[in-house]
KOLKELO-842931 format. One record per residue (C-alpha): residue number from 1; x, y, z. Coordinates in nm, 4 decimals. Example, Ala and Ser with C-alpha at 12.3 -4.5 7.8 and 13.67 -1.06 7.14 Angstrom:
<recs>
  num         x         y         z
    1    1.2300   -0.4500    0.7800
    2    1.3670   -0.1060    0.7140
</recs>
This chain:
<recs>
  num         x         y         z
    1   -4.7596    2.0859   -4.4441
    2   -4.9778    1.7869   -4.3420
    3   -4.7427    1.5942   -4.4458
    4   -4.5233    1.7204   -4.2141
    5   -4.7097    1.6879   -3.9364
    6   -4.8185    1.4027   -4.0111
    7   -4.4342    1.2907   -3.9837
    8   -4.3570    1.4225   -3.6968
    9   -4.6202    1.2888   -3.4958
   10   -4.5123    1.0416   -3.2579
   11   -4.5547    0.6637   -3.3427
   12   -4.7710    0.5168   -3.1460
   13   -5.0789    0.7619   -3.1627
   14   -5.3467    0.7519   -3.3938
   15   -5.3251    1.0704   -3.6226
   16   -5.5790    1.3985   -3.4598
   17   -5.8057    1.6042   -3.6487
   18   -5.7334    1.3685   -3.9517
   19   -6.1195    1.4570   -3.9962
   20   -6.4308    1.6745   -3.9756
   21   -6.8058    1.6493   -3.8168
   22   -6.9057    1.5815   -4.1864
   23   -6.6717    1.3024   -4.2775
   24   -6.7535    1.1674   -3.9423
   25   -7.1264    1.1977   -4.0210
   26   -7.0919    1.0300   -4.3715
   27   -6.8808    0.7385   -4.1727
   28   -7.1579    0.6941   -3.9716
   29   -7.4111    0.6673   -4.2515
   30   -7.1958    0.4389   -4.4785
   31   -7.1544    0.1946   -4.2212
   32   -7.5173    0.1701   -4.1656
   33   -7.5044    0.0477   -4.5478
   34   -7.8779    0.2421   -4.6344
   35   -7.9654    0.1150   -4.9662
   36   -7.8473   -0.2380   -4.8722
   37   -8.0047   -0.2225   -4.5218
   38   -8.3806   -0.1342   -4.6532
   39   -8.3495   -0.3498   -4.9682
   40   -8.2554   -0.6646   -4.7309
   41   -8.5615   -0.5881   -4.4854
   42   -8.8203   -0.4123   -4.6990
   43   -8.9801   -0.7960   -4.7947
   44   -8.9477   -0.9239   -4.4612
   45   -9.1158   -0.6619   -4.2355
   46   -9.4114   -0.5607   -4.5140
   47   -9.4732   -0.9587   -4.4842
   48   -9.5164   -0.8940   -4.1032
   49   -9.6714   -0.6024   -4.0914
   50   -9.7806   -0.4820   -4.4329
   51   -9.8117   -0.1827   -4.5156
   52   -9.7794   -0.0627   -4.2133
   53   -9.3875   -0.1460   -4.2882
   54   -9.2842    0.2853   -4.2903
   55   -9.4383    0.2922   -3.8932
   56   -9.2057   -0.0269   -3.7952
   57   -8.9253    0.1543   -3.9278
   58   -9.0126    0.4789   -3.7584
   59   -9.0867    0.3087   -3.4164
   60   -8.7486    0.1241   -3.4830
   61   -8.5894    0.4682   -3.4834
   62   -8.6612    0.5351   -3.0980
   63   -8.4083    0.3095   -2.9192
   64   -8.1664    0.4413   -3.2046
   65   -8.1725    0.7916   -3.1199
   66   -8.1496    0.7470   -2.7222
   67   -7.8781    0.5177   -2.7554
   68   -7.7396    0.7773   -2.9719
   69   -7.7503    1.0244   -2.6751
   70   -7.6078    0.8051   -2.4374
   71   -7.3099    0.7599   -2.7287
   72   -7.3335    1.1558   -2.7271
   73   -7.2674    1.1849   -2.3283
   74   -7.0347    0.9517   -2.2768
   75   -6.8250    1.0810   -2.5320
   76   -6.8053    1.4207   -2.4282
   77   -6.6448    1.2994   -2.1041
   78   -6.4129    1.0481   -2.2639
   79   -6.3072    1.0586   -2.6003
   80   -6.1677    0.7350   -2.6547
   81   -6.2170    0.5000   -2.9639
   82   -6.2568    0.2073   -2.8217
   83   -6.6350    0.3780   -2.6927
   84   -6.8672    0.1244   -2.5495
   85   -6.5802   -0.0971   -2.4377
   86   -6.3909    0.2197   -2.2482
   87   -6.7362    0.3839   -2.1263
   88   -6.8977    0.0626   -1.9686
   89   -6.4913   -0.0607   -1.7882
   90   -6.5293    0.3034   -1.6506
   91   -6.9128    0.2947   -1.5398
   92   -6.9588   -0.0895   -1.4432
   93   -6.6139   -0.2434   -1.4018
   94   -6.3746   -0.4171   -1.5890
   95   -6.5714   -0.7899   -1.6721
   96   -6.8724   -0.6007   -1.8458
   97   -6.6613   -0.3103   -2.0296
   98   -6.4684   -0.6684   -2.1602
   99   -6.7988   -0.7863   -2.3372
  100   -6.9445   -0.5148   -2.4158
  101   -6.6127   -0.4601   -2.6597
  102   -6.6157   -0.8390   -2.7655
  103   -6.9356   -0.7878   -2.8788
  104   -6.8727   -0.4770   -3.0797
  105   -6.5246   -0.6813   -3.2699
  106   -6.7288   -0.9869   -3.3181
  107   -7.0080   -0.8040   -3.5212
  108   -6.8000   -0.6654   -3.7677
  109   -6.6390   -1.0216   -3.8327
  110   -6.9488   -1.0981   -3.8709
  111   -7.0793   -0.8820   -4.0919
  112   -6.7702   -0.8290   -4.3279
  113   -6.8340   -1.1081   -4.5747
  114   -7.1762   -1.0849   -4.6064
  115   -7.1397   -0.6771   -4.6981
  116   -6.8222   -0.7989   -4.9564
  117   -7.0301   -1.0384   -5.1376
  118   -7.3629   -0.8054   -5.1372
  119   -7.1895   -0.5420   -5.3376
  120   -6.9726   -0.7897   -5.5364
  121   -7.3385   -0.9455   -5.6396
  122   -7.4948   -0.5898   -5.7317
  123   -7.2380   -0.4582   -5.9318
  124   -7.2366   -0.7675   -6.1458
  125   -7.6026   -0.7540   -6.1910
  126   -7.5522   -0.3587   -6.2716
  127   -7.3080   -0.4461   -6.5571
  128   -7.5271   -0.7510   -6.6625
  129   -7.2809   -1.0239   -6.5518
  130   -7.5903   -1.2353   -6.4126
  131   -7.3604   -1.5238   -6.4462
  132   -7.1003   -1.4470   -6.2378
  133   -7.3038   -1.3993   -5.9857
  134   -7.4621   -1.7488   -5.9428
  135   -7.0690   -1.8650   -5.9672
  136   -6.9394   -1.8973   -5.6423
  137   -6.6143   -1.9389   -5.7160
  138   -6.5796   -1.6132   -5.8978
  139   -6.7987   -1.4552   -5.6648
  140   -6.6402   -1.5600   -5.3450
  141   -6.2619   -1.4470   -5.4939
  142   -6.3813   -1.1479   -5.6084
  143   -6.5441   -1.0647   -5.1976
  144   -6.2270   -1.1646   -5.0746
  145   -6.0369   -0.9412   -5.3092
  146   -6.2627   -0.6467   -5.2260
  147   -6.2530   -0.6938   -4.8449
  148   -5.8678   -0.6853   -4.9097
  149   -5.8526   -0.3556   -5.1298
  150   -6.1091   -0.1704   -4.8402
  151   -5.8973   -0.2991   -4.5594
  152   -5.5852   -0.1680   -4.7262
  153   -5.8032    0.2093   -4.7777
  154   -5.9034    0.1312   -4.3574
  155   -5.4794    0.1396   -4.3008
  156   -5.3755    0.3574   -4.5392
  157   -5.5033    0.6646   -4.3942
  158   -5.7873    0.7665   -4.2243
  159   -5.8409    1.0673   -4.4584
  160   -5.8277    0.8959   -4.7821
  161   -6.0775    0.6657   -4.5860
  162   -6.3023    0.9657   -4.5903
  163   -6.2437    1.0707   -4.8891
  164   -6.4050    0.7458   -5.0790
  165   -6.6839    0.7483   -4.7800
  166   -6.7733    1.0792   -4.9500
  167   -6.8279    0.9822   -5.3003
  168   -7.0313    0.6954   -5.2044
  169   -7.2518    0.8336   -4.9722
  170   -7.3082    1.1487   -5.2586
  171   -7.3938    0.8224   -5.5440
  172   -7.6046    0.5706   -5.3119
  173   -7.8101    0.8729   -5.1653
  174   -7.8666    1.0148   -5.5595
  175   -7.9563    0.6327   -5.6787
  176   -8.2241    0.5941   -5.3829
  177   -8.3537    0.9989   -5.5014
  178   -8.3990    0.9237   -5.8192
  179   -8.5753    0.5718   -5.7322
  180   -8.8074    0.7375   -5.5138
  181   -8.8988    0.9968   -5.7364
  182   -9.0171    0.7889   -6.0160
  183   -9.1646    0.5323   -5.8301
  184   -9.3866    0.7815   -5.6575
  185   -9.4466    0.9594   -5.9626
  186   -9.5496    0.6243   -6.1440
  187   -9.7906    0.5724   -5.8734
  188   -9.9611    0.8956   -5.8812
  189   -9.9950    0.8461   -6.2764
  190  -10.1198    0.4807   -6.2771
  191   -9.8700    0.3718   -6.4613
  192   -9.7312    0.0879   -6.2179
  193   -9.7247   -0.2639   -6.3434
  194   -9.7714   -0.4023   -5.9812
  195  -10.0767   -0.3500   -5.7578
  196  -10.0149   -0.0076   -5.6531
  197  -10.1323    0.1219   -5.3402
  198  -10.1594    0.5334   -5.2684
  199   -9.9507    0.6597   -4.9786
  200  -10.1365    0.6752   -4.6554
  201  -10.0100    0.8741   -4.3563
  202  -10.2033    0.5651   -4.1548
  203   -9.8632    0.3763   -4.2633
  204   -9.6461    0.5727   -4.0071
  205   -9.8810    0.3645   -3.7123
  206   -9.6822    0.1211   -3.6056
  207   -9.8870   -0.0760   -3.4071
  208  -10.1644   -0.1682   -3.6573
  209  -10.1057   -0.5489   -3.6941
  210   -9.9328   -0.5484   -3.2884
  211   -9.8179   -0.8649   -3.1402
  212   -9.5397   -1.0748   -3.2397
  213   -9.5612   -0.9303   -3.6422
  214   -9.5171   -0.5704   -3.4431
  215   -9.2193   -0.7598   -3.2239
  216   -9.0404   -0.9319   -3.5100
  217   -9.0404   -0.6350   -3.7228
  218   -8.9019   -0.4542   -3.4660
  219   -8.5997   -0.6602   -3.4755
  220   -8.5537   -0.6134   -3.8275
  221   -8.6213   -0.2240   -3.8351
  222   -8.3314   -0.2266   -3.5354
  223   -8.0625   -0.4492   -3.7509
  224   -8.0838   -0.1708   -4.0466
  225   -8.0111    0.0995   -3.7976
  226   -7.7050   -0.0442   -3.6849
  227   -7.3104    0.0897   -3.7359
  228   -7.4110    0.4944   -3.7200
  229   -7.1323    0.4720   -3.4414
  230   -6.8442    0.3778   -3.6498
  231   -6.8446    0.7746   -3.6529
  232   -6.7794    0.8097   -3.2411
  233   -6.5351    0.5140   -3.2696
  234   -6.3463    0.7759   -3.5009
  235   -6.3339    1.0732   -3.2108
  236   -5.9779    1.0129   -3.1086
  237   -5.9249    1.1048   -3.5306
  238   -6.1977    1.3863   -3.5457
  239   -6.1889    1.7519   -3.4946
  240   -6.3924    1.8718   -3.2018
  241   -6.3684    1.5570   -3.0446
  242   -6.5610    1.6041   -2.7381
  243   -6.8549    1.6802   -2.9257
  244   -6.8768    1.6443   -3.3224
  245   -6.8365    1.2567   -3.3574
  246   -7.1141    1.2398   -3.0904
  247   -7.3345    1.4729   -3.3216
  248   -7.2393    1.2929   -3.6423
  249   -7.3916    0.9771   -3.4381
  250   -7.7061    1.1490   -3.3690
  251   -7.7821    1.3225   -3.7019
  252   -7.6989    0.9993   -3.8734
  253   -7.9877    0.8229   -3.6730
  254   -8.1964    1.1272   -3.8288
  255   -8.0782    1.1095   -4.1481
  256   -8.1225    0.7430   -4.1748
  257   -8.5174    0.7824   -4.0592
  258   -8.6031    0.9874   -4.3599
  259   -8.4170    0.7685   -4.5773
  260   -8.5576    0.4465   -4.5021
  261   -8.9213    0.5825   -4.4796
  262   -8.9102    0.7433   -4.8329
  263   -8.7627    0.4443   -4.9735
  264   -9.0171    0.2660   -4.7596
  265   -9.3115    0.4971   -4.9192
  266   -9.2220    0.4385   -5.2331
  267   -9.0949    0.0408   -5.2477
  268   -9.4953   -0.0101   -5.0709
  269   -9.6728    0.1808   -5.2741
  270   -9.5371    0.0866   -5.6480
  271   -9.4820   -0.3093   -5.5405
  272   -9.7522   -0.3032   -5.3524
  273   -9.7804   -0.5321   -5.0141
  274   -9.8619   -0.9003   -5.1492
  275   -9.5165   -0.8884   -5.3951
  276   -9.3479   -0.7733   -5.1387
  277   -9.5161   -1.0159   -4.9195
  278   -9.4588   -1.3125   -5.1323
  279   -9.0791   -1.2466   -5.2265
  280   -8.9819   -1.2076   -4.8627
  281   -8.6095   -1.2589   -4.8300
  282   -8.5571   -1.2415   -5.1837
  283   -8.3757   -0.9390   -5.1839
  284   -8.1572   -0.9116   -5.4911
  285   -8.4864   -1.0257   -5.6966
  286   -8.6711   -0.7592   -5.5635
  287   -8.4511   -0.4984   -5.6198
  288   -8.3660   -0.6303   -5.9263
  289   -8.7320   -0.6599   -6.0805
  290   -8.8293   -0.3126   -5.9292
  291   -8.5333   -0.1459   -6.0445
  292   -8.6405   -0.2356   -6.4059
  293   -8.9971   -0.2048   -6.3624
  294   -8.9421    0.1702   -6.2380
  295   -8.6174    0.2898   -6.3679
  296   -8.6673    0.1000   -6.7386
  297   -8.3127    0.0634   -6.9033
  298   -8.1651    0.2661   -6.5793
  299   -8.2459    0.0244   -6.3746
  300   -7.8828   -0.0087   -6.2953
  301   -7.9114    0.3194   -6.1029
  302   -8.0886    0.0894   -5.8285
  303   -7.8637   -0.1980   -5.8491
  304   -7.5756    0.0351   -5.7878
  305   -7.7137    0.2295   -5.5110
  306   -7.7135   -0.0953   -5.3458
  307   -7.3605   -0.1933   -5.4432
  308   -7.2395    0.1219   -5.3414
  309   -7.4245    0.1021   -5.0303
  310   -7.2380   -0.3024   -4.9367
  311   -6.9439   -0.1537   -5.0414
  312   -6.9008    0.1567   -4.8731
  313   -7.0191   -0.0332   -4.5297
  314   -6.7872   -0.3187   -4.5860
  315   -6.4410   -0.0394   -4.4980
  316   -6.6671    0.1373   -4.2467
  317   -6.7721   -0.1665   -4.0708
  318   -6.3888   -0.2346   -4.0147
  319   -6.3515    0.0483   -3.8689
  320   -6.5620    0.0074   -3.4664
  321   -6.3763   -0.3630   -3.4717
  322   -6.0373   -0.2266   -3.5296
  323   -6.1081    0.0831   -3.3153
  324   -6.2083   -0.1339   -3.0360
  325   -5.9561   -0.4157   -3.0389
  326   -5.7004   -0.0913   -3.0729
  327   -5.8495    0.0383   -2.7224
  328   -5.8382   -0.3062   -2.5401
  329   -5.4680   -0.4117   -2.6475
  330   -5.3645   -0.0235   -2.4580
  331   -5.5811   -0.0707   -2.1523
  332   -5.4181   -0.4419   -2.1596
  333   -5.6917   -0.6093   -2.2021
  334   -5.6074   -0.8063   -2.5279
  335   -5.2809   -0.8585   -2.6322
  336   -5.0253   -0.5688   -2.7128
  337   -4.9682   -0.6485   -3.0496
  338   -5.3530   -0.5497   -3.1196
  339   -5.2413   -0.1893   -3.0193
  340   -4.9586   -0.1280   -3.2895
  341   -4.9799    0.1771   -3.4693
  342   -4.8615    0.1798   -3.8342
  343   -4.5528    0.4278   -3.7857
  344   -4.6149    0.6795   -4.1126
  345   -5.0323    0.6121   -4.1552
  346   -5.1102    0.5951   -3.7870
  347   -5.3714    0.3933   -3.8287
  348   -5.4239    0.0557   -3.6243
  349   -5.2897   -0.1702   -3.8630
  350   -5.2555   -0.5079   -3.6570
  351   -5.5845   -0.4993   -3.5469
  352   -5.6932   -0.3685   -3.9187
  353   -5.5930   -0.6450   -4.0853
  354   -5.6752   -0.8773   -3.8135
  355   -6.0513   -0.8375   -3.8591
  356   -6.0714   -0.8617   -4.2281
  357   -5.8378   -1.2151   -4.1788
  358   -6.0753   -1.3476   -3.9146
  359   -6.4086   -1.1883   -4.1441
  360   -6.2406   -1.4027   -4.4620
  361   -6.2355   -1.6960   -4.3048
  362   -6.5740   -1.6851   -4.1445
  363   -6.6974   -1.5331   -4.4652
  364   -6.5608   -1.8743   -4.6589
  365   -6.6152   -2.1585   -4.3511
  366   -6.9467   -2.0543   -4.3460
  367   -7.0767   -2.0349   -4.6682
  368   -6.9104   -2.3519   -4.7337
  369   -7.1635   -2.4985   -4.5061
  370   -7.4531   -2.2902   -4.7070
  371   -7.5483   -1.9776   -4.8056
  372   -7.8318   -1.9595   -4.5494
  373   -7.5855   -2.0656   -4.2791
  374   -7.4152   -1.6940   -4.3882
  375   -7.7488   -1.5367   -4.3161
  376   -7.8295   -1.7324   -4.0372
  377   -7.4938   -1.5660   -3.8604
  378   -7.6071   -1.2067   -3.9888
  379   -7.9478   -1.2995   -3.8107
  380   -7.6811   -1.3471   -3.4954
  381   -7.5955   -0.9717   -3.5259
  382   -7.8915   -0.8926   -3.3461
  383   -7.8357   -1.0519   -3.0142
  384   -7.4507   -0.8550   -2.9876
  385   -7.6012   -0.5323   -3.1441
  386   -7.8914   -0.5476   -2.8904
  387   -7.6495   -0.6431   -2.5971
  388   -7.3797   -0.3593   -2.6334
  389   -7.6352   -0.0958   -2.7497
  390   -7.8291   -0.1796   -2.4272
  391   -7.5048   -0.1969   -2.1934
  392   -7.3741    0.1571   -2.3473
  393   -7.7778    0.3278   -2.2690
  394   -7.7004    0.1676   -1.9003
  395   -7.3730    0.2966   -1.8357
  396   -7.4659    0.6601   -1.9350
  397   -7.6859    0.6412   -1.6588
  398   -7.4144    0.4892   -1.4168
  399   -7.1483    0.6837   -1.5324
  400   -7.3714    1.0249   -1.4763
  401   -7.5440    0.9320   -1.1781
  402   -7.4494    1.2395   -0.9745
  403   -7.5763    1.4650   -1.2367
  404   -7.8873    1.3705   -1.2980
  405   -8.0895    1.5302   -1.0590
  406   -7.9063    1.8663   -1.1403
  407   -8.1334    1.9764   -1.4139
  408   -8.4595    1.8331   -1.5901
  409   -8.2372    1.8274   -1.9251
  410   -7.9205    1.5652   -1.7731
  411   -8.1997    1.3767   -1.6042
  412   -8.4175    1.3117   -1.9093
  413   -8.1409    1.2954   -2.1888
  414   -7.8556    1.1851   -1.9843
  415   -8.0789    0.9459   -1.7301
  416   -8.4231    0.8139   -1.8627
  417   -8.3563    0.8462   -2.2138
  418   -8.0518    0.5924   -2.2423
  419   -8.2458    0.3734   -1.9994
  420   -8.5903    0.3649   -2.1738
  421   -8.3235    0.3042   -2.4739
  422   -8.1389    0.0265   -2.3157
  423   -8.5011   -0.1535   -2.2034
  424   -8.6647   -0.1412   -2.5103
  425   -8.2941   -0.3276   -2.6689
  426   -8.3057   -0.5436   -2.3778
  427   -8.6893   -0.6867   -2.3828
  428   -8.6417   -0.7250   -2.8098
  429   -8.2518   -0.8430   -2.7205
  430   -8.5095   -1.1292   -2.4993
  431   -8.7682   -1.1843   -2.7758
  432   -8.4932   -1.2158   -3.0565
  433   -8.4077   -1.5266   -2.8195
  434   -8.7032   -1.6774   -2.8130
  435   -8.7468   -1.6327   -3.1575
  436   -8.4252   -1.7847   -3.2644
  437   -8.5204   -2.1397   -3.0157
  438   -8.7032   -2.2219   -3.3141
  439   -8.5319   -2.3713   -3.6011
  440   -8.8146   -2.3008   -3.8165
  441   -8.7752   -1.9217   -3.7825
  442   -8.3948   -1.9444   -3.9194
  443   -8.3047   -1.8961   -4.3231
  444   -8.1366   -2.2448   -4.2892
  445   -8.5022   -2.4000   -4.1310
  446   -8.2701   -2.6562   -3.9679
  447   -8.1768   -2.7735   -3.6104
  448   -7.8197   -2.7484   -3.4080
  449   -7.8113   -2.8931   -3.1324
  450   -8.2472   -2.8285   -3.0988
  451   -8.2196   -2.4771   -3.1413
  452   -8.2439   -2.2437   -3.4552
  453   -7.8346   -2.1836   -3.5994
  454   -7.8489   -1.7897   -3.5475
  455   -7.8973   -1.8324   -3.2025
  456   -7.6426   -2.1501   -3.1335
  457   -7.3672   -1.8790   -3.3062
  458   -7.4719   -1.6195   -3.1006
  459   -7.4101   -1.8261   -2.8058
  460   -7.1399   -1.9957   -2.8838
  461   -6.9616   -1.6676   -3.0375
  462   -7.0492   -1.5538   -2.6427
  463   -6.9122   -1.8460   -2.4533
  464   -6.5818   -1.8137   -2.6862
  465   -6.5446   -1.4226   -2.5338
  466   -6.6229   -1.4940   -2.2220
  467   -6.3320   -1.8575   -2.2395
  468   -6.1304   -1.5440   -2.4158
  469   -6.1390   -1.2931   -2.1225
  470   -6.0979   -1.5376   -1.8490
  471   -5.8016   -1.6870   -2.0175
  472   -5.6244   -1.3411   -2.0948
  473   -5.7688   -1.2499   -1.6810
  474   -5.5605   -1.5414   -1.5757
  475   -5.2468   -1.4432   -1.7886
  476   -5.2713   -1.0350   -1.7655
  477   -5.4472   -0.9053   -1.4820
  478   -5.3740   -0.5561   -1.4972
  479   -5.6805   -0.4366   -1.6730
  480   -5.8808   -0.6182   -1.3838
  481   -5.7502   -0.3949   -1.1507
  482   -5.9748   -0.0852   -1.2751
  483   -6.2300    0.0619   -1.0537
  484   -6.6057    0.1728   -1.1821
  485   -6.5645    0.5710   -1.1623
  486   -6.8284    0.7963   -1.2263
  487   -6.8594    1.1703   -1.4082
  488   -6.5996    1.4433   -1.2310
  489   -6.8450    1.7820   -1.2689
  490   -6.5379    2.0311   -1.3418
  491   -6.4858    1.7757   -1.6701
  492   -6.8125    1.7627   -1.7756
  493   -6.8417    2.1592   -1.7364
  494   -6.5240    2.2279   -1.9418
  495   -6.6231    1.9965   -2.2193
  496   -6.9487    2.1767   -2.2323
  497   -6.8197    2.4710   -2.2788
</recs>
């Protein structure tokens, strides 16, 4: 019978109700890529903050969860999975809907490799093939293969998508359980090799060291956040449109809290802050020597929780880029060709496979240059996460205006909760800047053009959107023509109810 319908759905269209609020809630998580995520940032922020590290991440969680309800909102009134770049054309106009979805295609080209090659790396090192790991030819064939094989799942159905989604979320979240557990219990009994520390509910303060460690770990704690909305980019796909995917986006933000601050806990208290400290950035070797110290000879568990977690992330990060470049090429804004559907799959298969060939060859350019030039572009993320987070919490507020002084509720999580959202992304979007003006605060410690490499990409992956959109202005302007609209109340009131 699905078949069927599946069949006899017009071409054209991507497939409805393909999924549920749960698939769409374990989309969300997976693309946030949990296990990955913390084990990349634990070192970093415990070197800026200590062990204060568990408050930074909890603190980080604020802007989250009001963007989240400004994703929420602006969902319920148009379902449409192209999100930020439909919601902020509608609110503020065509030019700054246009951005706002550059940004969102350019992150997961960005991203793409980096995930590939992070679970390539761990499953070697879970099956003891250390030395295919430090050989980058292997290494880098084997990341291309995989980003191939989890594009492929990304067009062959959004279902099966789901399906492998599932299983990984179900083995990273039992890996990370069974971590914590044991390194917690280690610590109770004394039986840590590392300077253990006791758990303190003091560590939850997040503004013990303050300043620019409080700012810069702020940064960090928002980066591992990032990608719960690859399940709203799914809502034209999801049951209960108008509200589920929203609701997947929110309890993902939730979810993601209490796993990164029991990982947190427990990563603090058995390695205790000065390893941590001293083996900043060295993430694999962290992860690596804790997951023996604590696990023994199942210290593969670890390394596979974090392979699971880079690999599940690398299909779901497709997923916002495709979605988005999908919405664009129907509302004319990009080429037509990015809107075909595959015919039998209905799926966006142009645009798919687009991003993965664009991610390869950034993937491979770049790390020809050097493997810290590849971090120093992740480092990049934050300035286009920061920017179309921030321009989505604004255009809730826009978009709502004449319903926010209707009730206490629309004004505070409809109004002043996106905002506060959007300010807080905006004044760390301005002190990631700063930050990255320095050379010496990249991976790569060198100069281009007198200014650190995460930021010059950042820039220059801006100027090429904004050459991009004036270009395809010039050539197409239909799309231009749209008008800023704002909420229609008999919508909003039938969606509600």
């Amino acid at each position: 019978m699905t078949d069927d319908i599946a069949e006899a759905k017009p071409p054209g269209e991507l497939k409805a109700n393909a999924i549920g609020f749960v698939d769409a809630l374990v989309i969300g998580l997976n693309a946030t890529s949990p296990a990955y995520s913390v084990a990349a940032v634990i070192g970093p922020i415990v070197a800026l903050v200590g062990i204060y590290a568990p408050g930074v991440m909890l603190a980080s969680f604020v802007p989250m969860l009001l963007i989240a309800s400004a994703f929420y909102y602006l969902n319920k009134v148009d379902q449409d999975c192209g999100t930020t770049f439909s919601w902020v054309t509608r609110a503020m106009g065509p030019w700054a809907g246009w951005l706002g979805g550059w940004a969102i295609a350019m992150t997961g080209v960005l991203v793409v490799g980096s995930l590939a090659d992070v679970a390539v790396s761990f499953a070697l090192l879970a099956f003891g093939l250390d030395s295919w790991v430090e050989n980058d030819l292997v290494r880098q064939l084997l990341t291309v293969l995989l980003i191939v094989v989890m594009t492929g799942l990304c067009v062959i159905g959004t279902e099966l998508s789901a399906r492998v989604q599932n299983v990984l979320i179900l083995a990273q979240v039992a890996f990370l359980l069974a971590f914590v557990v044991v390194a917690l219990y280690r610590v109770y009994a004394d039986t840590s090799s590392f300077d253990a520390v006791k758990p303190s509910i003091d560590w939850l303060s997040p503004f013990a060291e303050g300043g620019g460690a409080l700012t810069a770990g702020l940064l960090l704690g928002v980066f591992i956040y990032w990608g719960w909305e690859s399940a709203v980019n799914l809502t034209e796909e999801t049951e209960n449109s108008a509200t589920a995917p929203g609701k997947a986006g929110v309890w993902s933000t939730v979810i993601l809290l209490v796993t990164y601050l029991s990982v947190a806990f427990a990563v603090v208290a058995y390695a205790g802050p000065d390893f941590l400290a001293e083996n900043a950035g060295e993430e694999e070797f962290i992860f690596a020597i804790l997951a023996n110290e604590v696990m023994g000879g199942w210290d593969w568990v670890v390394l596979l929780a974090v392979a699971t977690s880079a690999l599940a992330s690398t299909q779901t990060t497709i997923i916002p880029a495709s979605r988005t470049a999908l919405s664009m090429a129907r509302r004319r804004a990009l080429p037509a060709h990015f809107g075909h559907i595959h015919p039998r799959f209905h799926t966006p298969d142009v645009s798919t496979w687009w991003v993965a060939v664009i991610a390869i060859a950034w993937y491979l350019v770049v790390y020809q240059i050097s493997s810290n030039a590849l971090f120093d572009s992740l480092t990049a993320l934050s300035l286009l996460i920061a920017f179309y987070y921030a321009l989505t919490g604004v255009a809730c507020a826009v978009y709502y205006r004449r319903q926010l002084t209707k009730s206490l509720h629309n004004f505070l999580l409809i109004g002043l909760g996106p905002v506060v959202g959007a300010g807080l992304l905006a004044w760390l979007l301005v002190e990631s800047v700063q930050d990255m003006a320095d050379p010496a605060n990249s991976y790569s410690g060198v100069s281009w053009l007198g200014l650190g490499p995460p930021l010059v990409i950042g820039i220059g992956i801006s100027l090429i959107g904004v050459v991009i959109m004036i270009v395809w202005r010039l050539r197409s302007p239909v799309f231009w023509s749209e008008r800023p609209g704002v909420v229609d109340p008999a919508l909003l009131h039938d969606k509600e109810s």
